[in-house]
N, C-alpha and C positions, 0 to 999 in steps of 0.2 A: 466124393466126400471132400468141403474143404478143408486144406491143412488145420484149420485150427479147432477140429473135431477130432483131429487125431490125438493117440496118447501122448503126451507131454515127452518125454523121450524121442519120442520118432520123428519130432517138427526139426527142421533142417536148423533152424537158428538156436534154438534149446538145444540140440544135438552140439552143435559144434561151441556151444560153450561151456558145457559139462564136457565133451569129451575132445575137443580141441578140434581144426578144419581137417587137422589128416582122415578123418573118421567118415567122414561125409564120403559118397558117390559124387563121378562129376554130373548128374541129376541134380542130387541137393547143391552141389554148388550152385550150381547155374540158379538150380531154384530160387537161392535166396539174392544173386544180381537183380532177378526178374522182378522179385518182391510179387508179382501177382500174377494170376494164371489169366487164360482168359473164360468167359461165358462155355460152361459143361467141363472146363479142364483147370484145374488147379498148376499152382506153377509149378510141381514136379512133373505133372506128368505132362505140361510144356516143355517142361526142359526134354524129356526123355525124347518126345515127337523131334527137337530140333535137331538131337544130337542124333537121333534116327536120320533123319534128313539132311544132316552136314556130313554123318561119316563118324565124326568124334571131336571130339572138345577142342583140340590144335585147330582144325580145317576150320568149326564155327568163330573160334578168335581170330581166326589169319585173315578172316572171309573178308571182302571187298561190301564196302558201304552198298554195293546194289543188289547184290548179294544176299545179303545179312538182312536189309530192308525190305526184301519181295516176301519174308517169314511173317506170317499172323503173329501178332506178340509184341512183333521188334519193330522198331522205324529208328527214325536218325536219332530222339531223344538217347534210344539206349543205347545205339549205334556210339553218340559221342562218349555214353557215359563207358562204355567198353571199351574204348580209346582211351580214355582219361586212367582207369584203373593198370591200366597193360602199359603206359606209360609210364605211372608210381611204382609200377612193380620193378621196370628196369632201372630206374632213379634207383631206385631202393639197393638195388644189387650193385650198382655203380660206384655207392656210396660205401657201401660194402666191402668193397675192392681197392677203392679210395682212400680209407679213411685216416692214413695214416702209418698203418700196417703192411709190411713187408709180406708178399704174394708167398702165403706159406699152404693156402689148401688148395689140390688142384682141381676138388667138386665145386669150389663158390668160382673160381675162374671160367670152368665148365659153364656155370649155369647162368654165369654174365654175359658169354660169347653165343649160346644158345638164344638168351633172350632178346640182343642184341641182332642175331643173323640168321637165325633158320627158317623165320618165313618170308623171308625177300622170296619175292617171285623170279630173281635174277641175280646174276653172281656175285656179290659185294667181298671186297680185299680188304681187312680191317687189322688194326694192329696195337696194342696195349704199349705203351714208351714208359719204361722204369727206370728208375734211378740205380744207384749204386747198391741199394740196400733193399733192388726190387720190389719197392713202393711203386705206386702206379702216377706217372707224372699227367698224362690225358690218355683219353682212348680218341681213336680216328679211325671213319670208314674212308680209306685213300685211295679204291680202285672200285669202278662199277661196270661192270660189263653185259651181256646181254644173259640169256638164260645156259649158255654154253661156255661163259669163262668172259673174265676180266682182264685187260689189256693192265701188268703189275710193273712199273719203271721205277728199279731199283736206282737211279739217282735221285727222284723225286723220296724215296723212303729216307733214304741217307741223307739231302737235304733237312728233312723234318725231324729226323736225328738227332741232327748236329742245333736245329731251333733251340727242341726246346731240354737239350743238354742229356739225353738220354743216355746211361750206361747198360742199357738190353732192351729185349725187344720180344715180343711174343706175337707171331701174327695169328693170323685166321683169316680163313673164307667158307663161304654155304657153298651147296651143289646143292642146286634146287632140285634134283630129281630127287635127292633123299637119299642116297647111295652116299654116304661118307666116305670111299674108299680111295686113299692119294691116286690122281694120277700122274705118269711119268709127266706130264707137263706140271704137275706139282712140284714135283722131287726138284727137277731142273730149275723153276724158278725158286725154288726154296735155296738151293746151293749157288745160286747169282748173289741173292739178297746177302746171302752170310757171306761171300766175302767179298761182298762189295762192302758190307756193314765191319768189318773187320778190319780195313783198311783205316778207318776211323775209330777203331777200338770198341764199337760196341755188338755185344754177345748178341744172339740169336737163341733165346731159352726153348722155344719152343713156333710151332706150326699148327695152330686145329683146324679140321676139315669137320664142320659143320653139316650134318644131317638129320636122318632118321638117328643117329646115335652120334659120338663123338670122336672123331681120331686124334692122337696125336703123335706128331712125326717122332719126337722124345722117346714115347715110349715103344714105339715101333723101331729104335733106332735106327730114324733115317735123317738126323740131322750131325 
């Protein structure tokens, strides 16, 4: 049956404007990117087959343009247009973060550094530079490494420090296998950075280990 046979209620786009996007399945999400199903299948129950076939909603937006492309439905058109959206959405959070306002929540910082690094296929070393008043001056991904860790020199963090006049620091990195959980070569390079960064007066607020979920060294007290 196509969607627009269904009860007015139940269609993914009527649904989510009476009742807002949280309300939707990622099915009707998806459904309503795809805007149309193909020949025998409507675009929910497109979506349902793809997210059957990626695993889940993370893997099919993480998924590699060749990937994503060998799917009945999808080709480069939607391939870009899903790029273009996953990019506004980190703009957006960025901006977020940005805008002026002193880093007072620690789910919107979460959910910048998540969108930012958890699906690199390999280790990325990234790091938020605040002012005095924990405003966010830029963000930088400043170490890349292969799928088992990034090669992190704390003189080059401290040079970029001192650029662009930062009074703290909040870093991050992924663990591509998805296992958020510090390791001692974490810890170690976390207490180089601080007082190598402390030699120049600037704090070390915090450490997140990017994965299936979020650590952070703060509130693990290991900074």
């Amino acid at each position: 049956m196509a969607i627009n046979d269904w009860p007015v209620e139940e269609r993914p786009r009527e649904k989510l404007l009476v009742r807002g996007s949280g309300a939707l399945s990622d099915a009707e999400l998806l459904a309503i990117f795809l805007r149309t199903g193909i020949r025998g299948k409507s675009a929910v129950d497109l979506a349902r087959e793809l997210l059957t076939a990626f695993g889940s909603l993370r893997e099919l937006l993480s998924a590699s343009q060749v990937d994503f492309c060998r799917h009945k439905g999808l080709g480069t058109a939607k391939y870009t247009q899903l790029q273009a959206v996953l990019e506004m959405g980190r703009r957006h959070l960025y901006e977020t973060v940005s805008r002026g306002n002193a880093l007072t929540s620690p789910g919107e910082t979460r959910q910048f550094l998540a969108a930012h690094l958890r699906d690199f296929r390999h280790e990325v070393f990234a790091a938020l530079f605040l002012d005095q008043r924990h405003r966010v001056i830029c963000y930088e991904e400043l170490f890349t490494g292969t799928i088992d860790g990034a090669s992190v020199h704390p003189r080059e963090v401290v040079k970029k420090a001192l650029s662009c006049n930062a009074a703290a620091i909040i870093f991050a990195h992924n663990h591509p296998s998805g296992v958020a959980e510090p390791s001692s070569a974490d810890e170690r390079i976390t207490r180089r950075l601080k007082d190598a960064l402390s030699l120049v007066d600037v704090r070390v607020l915090d450490h997140f280990v990017v994965g299936d979920e979020i650590v952070s060294f703060a509130e693990r007290g290991l900074l």
